[in-house]
C-alpha positions as CSV (number, residue, x, y, z in Angstrom):
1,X,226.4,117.4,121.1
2,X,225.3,118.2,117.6
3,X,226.0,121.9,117.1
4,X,223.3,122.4,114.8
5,X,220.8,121.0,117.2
6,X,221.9,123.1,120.0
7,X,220.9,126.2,117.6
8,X,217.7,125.0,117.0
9,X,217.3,124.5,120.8
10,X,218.0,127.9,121.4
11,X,215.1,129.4,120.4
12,X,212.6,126.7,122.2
13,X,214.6,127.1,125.0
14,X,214.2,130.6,125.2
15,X,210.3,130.6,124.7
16,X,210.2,128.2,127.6
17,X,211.8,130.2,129.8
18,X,209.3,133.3,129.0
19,X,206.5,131.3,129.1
20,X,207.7,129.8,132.7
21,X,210.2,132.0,134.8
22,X,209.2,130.5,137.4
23,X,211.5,127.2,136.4
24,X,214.7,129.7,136.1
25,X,213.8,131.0,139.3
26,X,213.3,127.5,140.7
27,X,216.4,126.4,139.4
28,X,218.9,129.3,140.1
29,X,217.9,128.5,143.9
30,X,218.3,124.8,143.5
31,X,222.1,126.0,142.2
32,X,222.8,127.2,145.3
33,X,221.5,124.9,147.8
34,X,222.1,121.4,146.3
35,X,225.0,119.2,147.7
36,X,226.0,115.7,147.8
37,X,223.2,113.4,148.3
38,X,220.5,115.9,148.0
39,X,217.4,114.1,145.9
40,X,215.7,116.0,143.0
41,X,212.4,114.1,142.1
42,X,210.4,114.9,139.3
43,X,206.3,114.1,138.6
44,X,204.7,114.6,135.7
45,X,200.6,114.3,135.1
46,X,199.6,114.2,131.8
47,X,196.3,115.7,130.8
48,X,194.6,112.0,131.3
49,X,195.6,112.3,135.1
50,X,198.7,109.3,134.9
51,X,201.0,110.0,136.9
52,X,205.0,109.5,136.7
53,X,207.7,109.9,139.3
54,X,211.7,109.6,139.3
55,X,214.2,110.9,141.3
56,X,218.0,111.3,141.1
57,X,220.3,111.3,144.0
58,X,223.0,114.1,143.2
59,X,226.8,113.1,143.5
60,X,230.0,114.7,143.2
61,X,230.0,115.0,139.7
62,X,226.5,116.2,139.2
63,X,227.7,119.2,141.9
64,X,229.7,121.0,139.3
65,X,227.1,121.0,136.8
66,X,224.6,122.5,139.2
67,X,227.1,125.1,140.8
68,X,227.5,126.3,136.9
69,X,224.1,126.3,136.0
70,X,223.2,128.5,139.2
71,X,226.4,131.3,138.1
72,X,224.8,131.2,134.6
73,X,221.1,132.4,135.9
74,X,222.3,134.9,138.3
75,X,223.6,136.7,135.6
């Protein structure tokens, strides 16, 4: 990834997070309990009431990434 883009994605990021700590929260617990096989699923309505729904199915090498993420939002 670009480093210059993951400057300017800093800041945003950050904004995000105060303006929704909840998601951190939400996340750093997700860290802990997801294994092999769990399914994350995702819907999103838009302010014109559509709705759109997706899921992933986690596997081994999504594991590490989540067991990182989790270390990095407990601290």
């Amino acid at each position: 990834m670009n480093p210059l883009a993951m400057m300017k994605l800093k800041p945003l990021f950050e904004t995000f997070c105060q303006d929704h700590p909840k998601f951190l929260m939400f996340l750093g617990a997700v860290g802990g309990a997801v294994d092999k096989d769990s399914i994350i699923e995702m819907t999103l309505t838009n302010s014109q009431g559509q709705t759109m729904k997706t899921n992933i199915k986690i596997n081994d090498n999504d594991l590490e990434l989540f067991q990182e993420l989790a270390k990095l939002l407990k601290k």
